[in-house]
DOMARTI-48829 format. One record per atom (N, C-alpha, C): residue number from 1; atom name; z, x, y; residue in three letters. Coordinates in pm, whole numbers, plus 32768, in hexadecimal, padded with zeros to 4 digits. Each point is the difference from the previous one (the first is absolute). Layout:
REM DOMARTI-48829
<k: NUM&a: CA&zz: Z&xx: X&yy: Y&r: ALA>
...
***
This chain:
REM DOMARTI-48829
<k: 1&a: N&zz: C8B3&xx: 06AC&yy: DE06&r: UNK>
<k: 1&a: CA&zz: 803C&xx: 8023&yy: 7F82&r: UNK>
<k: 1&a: C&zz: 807B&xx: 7FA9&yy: 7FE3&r: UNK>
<k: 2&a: N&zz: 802B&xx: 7FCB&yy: 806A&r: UNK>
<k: 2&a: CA&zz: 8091&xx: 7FAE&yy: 7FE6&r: UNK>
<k: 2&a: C&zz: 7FBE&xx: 7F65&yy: 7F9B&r: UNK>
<k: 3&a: N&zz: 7F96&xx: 800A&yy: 7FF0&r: UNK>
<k: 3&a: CA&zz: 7FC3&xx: 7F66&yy: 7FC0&r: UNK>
<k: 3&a: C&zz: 8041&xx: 8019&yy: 7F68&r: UNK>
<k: 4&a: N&zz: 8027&xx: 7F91&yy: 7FCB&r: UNK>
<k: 4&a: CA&zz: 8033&xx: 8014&yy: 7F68&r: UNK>
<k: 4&a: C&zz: 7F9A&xx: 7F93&yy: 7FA3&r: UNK>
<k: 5&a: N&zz: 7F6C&xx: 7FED&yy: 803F&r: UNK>
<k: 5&a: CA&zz: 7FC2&xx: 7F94&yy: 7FAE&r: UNK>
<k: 5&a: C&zz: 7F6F&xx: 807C&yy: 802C&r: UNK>
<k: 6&a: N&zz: 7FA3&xx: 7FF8&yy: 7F94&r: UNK>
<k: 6&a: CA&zz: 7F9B&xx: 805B&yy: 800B&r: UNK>
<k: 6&a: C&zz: 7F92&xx: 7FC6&yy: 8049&r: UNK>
<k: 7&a: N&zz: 7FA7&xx: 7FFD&yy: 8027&r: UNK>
<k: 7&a: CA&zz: 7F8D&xx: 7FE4&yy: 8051&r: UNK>
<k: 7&a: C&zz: 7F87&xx: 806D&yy: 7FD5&r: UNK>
<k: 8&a: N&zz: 7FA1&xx: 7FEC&yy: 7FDF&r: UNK>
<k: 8&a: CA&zz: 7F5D&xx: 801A&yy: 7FCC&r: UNK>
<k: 8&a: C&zz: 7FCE&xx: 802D&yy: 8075&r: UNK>
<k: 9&a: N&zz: 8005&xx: 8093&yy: 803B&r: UNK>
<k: 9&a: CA&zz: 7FBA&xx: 8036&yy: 8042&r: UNK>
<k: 9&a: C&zz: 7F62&xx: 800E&yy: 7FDF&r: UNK>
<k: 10&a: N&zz: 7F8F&xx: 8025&yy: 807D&r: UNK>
<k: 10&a: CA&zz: 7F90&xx: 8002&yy: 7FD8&r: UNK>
<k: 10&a: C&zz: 800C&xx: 80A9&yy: 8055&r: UNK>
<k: 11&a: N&zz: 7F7F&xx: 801A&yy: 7FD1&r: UNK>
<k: 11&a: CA&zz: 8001&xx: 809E&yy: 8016&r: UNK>
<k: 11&a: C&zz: 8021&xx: 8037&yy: 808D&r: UNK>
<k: 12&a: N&zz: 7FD6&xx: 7FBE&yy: 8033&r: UNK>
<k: 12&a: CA&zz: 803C&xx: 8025&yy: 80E1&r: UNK>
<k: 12&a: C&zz: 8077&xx: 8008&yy: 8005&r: UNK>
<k: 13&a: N&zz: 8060&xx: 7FB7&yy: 7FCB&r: UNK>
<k: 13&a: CA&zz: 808F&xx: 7FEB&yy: 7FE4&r: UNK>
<k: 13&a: C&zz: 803F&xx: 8074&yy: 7FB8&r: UNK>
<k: 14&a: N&zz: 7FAF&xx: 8001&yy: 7F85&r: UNK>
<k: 14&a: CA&zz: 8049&xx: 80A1&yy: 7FA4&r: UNK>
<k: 14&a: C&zz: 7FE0&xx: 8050&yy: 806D&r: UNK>
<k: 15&a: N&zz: 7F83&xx: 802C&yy: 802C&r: UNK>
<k: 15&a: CA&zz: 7FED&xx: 8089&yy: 8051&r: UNK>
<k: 15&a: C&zz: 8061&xx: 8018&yy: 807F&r: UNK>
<k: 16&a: N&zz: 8032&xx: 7F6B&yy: 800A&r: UNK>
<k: 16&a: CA&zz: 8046&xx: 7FFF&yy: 809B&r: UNK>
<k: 16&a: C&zz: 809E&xx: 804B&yy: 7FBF&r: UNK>
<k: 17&a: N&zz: 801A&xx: 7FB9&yy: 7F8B&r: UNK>
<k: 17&a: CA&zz: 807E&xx: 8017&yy: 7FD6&r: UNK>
<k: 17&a: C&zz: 802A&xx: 8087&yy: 7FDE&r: UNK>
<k: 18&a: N&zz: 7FB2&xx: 8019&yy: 7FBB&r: UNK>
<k: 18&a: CA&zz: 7FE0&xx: 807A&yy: 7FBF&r: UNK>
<k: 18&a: C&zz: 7FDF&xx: 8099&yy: 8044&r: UNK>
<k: 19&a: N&zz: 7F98&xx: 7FC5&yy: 8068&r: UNK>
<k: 19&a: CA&zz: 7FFA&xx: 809A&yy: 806B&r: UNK>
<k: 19&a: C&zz: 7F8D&xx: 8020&yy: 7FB5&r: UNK>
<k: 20&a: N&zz: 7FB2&xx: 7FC6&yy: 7F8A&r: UNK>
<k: 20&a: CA&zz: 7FAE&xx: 803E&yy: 7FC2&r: UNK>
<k: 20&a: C&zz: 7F73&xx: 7FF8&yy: 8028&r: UNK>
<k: 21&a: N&zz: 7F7E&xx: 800B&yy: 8008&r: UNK>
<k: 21&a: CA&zz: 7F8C&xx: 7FD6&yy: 8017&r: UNK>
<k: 21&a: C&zz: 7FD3&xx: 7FC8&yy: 7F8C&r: UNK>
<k: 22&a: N&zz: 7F9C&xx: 7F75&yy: 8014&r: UNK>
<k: 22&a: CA&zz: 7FDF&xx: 7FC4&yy: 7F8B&r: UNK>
<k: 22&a: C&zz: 7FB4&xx: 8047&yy: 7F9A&r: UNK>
<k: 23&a: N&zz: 7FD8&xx: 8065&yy: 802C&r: UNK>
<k: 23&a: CA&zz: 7FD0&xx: 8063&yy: 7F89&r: UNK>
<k: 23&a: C&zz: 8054&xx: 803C&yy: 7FBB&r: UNK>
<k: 24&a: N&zz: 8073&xx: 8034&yy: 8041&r: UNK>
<k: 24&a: CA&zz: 807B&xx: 804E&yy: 7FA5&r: UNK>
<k: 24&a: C&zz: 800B&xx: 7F56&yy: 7F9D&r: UNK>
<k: 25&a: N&zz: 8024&xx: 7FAE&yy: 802A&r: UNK>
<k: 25&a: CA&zz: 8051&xx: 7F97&yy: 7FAE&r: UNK>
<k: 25&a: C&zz: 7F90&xx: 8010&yy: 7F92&r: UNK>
<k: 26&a: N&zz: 7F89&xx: 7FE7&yy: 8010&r: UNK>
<k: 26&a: CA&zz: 7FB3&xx: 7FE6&yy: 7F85&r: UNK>
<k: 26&a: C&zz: 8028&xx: 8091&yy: 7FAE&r: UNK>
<k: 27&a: N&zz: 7FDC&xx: 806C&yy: 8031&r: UNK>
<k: 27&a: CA&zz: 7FE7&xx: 807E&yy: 7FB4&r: UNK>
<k: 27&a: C&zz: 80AA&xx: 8018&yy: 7F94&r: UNK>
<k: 28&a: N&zz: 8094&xx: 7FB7&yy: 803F&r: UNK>
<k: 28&a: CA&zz: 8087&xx: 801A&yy: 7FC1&r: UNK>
<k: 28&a: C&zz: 7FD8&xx: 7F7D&yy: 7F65&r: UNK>
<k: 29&a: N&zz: 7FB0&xx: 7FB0&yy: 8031&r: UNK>
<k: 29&a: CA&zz: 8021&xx: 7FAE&yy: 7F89&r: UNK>
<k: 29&a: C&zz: 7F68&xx: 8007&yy: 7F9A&r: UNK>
<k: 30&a: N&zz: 7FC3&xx: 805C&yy: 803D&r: UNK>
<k: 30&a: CA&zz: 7F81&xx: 806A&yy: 7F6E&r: UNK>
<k: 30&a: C&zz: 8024&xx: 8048&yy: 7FBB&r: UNK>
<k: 31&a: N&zz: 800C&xx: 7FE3&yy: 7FA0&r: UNK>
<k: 31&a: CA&zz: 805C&xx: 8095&yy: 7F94&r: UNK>
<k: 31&a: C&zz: 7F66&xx: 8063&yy: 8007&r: UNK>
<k: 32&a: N&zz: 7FA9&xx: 8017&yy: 8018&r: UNK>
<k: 32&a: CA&zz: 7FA0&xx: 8027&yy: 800A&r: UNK>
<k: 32&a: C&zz: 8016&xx: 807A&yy: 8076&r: UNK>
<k: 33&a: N&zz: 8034&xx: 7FCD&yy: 8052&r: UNK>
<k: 33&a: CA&zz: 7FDA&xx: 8012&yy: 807D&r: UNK>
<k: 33&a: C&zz: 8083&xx: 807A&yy: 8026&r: UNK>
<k: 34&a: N&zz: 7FCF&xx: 8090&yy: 8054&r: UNK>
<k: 34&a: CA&zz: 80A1&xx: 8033&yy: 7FF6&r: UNK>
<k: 34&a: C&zz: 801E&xx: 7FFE&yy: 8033&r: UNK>
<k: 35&a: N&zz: 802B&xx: 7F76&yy: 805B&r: UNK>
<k: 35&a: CA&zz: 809D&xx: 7FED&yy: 8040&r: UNK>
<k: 35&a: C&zz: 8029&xx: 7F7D&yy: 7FD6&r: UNK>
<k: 36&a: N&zz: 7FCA&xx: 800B&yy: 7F4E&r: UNK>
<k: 36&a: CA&zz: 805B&xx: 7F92&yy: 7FDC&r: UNK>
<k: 36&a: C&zz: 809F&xx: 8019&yy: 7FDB&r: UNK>
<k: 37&a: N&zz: 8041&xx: 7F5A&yy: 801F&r: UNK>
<k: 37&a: CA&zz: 803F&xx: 8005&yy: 801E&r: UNK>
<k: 37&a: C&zz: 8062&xx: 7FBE&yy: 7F84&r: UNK>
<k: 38&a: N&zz: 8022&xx: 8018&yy: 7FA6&r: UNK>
<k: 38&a: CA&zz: 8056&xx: 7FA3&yy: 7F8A&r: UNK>
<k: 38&a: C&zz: 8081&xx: 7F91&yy: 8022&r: UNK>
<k: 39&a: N&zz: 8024&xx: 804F&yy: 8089&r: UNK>
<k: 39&a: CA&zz: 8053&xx: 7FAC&yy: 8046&r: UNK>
<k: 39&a: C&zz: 8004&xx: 7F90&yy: 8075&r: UNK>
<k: 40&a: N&zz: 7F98&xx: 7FFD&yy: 8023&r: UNK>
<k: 40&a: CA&zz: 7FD4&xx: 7F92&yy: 804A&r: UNK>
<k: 40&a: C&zz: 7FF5&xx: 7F90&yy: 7FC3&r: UNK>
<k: 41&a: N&zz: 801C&xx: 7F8C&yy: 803F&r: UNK>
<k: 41&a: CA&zz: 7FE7&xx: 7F85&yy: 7FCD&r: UNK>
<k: 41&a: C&zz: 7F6F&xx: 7FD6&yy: 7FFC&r: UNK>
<k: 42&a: N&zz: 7FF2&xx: 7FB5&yy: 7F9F&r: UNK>
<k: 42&a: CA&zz: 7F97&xx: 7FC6&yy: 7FDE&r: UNK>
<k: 42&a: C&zz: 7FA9&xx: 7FBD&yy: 803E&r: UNK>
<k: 43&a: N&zz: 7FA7&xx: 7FCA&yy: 800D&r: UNK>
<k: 43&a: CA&zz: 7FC2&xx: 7F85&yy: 805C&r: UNK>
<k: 43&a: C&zz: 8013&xx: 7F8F&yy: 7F59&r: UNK>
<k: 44&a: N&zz: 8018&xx: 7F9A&yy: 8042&r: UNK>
<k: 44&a: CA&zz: 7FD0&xx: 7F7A&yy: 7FBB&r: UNK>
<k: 44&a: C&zz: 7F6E&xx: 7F8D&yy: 8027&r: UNK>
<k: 45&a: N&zz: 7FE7&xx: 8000&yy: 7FAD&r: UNK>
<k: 45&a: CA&zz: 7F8A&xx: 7FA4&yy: 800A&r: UNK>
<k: 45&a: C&zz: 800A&xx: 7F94&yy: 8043&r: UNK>
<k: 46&a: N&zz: 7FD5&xx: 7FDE&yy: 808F&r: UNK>
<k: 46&a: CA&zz: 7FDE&xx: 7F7A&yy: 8047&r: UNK>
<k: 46&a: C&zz: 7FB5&xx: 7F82&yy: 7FCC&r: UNK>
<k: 47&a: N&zz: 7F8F&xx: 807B&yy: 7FC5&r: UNK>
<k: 47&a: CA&zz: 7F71&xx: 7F7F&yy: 7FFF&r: UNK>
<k: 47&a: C&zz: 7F9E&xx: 807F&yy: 7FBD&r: UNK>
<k: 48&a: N&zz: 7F9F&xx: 7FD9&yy: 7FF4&r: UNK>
<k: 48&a: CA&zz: 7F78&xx: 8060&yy: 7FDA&r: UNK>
<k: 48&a: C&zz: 8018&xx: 809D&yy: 804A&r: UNK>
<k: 49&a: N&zz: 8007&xx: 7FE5&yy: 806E&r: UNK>
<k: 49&a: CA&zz: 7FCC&xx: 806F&yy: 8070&r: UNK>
<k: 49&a: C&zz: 8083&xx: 802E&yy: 8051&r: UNK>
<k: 50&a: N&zz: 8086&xx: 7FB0&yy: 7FDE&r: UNK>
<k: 50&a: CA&zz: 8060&xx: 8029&yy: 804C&r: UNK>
<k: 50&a: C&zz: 807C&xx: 8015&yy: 7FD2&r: UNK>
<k: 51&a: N&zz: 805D&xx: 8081&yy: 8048&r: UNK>
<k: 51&a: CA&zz: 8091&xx: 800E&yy: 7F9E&r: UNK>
<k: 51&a: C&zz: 804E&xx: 7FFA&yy: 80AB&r: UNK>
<k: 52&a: N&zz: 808A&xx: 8022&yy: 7FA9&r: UNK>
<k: 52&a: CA&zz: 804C&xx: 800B&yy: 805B&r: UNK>
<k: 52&a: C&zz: 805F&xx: 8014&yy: 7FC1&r: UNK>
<k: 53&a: N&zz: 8064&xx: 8057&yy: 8052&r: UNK>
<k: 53&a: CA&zz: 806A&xx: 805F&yy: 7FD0&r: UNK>
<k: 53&a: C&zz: 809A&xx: 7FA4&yy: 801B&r: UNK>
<k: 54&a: N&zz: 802D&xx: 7FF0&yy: 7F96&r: UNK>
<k: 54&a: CA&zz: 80D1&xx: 7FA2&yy: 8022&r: UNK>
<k: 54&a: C&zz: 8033&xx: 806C&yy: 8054&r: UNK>
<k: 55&a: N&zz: 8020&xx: 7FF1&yy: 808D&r: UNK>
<k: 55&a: CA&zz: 804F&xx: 8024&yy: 8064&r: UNK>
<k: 55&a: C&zz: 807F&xx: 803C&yy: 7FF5&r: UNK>
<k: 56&a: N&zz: 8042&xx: 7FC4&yy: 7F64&r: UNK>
<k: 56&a: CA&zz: 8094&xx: 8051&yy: 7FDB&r: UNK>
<k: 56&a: C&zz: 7FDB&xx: 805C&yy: 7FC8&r: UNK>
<k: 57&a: N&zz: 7F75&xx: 8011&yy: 7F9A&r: UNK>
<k: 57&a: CA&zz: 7FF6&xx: 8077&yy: 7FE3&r: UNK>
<k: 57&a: C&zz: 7FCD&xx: 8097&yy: 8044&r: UNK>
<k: 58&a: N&zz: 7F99&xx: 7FB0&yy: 8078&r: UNK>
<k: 58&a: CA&zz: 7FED&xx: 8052&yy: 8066&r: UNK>
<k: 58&a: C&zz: 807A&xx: 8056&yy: 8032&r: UNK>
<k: 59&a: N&zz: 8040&xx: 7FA5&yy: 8008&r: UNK>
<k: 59&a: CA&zz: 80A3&xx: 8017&yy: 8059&r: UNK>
<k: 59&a: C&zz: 8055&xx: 8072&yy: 7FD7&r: UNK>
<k: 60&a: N&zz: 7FD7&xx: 7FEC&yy: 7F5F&r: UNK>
<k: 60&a: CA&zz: 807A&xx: 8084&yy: 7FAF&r: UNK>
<k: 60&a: C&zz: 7FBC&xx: 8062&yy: 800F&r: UNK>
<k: 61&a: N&zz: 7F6D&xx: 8003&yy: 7FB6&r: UNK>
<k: 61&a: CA&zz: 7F9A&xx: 8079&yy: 8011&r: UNK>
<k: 61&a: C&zz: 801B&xx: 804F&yy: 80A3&r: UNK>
<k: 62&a: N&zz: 7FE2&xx: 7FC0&yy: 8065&r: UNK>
<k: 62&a: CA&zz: 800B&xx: 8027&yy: 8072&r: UNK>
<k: 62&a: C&zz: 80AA&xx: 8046&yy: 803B&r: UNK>
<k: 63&a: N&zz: 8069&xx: 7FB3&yy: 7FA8&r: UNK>
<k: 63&a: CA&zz: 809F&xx: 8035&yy: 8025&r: UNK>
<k: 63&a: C&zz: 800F&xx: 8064&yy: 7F83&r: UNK>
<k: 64&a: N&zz: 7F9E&xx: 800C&yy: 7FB6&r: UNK>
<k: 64&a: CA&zz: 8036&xx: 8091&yy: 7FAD&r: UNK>
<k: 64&a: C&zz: 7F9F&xx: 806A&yy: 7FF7&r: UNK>
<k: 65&a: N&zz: 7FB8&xx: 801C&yy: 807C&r: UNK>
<k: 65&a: CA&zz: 7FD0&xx: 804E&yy: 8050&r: UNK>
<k: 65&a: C&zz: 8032&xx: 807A&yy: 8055&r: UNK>
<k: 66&a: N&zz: 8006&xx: 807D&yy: 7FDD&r: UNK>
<k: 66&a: CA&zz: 8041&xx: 804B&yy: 8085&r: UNK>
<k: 66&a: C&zz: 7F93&xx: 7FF6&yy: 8081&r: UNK>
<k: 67&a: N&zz: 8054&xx: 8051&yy: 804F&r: UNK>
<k: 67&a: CA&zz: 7FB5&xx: 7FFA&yy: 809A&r: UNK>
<k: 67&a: C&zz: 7F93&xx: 808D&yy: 7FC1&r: UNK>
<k: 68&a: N&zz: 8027&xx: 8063&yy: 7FC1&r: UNK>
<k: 68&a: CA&zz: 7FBE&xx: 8060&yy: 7FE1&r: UNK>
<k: 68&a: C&zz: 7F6E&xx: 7FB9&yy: 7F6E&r: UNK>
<k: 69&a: N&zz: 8050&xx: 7FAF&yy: 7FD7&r: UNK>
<k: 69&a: CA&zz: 7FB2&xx: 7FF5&yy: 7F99&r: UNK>
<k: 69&a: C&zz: 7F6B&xx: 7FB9&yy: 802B&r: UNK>
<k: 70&a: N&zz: 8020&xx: 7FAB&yy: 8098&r: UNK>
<k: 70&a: CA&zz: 7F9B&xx: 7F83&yy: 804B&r: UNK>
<k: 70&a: C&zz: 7FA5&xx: 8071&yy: 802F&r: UNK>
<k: 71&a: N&zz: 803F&xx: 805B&yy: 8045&r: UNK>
<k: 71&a: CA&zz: 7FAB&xx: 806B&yy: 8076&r: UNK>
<k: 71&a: C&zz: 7F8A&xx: 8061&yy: 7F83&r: UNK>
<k: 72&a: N&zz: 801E&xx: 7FED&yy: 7FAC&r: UNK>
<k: 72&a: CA&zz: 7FC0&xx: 8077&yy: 7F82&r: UNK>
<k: 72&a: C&zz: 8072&xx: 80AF&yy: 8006&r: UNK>
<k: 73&a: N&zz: 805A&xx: 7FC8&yy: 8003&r: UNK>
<k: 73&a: CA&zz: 8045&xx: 8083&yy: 7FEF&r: UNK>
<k: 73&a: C&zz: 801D&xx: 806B&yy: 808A&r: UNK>
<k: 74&a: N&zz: 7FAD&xx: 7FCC&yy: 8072&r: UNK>
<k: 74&a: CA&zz: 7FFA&xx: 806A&yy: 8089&r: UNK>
<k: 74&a: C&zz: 8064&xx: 7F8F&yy: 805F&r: UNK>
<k: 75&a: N&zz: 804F&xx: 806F&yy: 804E&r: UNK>
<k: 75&a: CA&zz: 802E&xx: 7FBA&yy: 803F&r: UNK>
<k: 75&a: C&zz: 7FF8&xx: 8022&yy: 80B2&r: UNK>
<k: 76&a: N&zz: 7F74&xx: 8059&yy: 8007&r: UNK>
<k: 76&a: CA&zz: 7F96&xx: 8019&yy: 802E&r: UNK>
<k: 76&a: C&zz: 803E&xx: 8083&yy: 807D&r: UNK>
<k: 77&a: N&zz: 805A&xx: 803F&yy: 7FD2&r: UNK>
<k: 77&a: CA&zz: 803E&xx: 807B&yy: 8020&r: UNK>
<k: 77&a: C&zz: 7FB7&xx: 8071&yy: 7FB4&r: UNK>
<k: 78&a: N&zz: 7FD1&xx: 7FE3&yy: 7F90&r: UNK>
<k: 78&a: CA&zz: 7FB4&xx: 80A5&yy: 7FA5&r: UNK>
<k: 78&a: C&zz: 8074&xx: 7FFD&yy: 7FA2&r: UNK>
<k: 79&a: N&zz: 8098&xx: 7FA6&yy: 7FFF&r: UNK>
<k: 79&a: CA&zz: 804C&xx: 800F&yy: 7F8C&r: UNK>
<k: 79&a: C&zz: 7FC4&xx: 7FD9&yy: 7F57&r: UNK>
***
């Protein structure tokens, strides 16, 4: 996170960053889908068949996150 120049993640990278599984990533950026996500960053277009996500935006999405908000709300006590 200390990088101040962005870098084009490919999806192994978001999921690593993120904590997410590559299925959550697809399903936050389906407005279709309900765990979309309005606040996630986007993918950008590579090529035909490939995106990849800017790393600073990963970065904020991921730092304006609670610890409660990542876990789904349990903080696996029954609170």
């Amino acid at each position: 996170m200390g990088s101040t120049h962005a870098e084009i993640l490919r999806i192994a990278m978001v999921c690593k960053r993120t904590g997410l599984s590559r299925t959550t990533v697809y399903e936050k950026i389906n407005p279709r889908s309900r765990s979309f996500d309005e606040t996630f960053p986007r993918p950008v277009a590579l090529g035909a068949r490939a995106v990849g996500w800017l790393s600073t935006a990963l970065d904020v999405w991921v730092a304006t996150r609670s610890p409660r908000m990542i876990s789904g709300g349990s903080n696996g006590m029954g609170q």
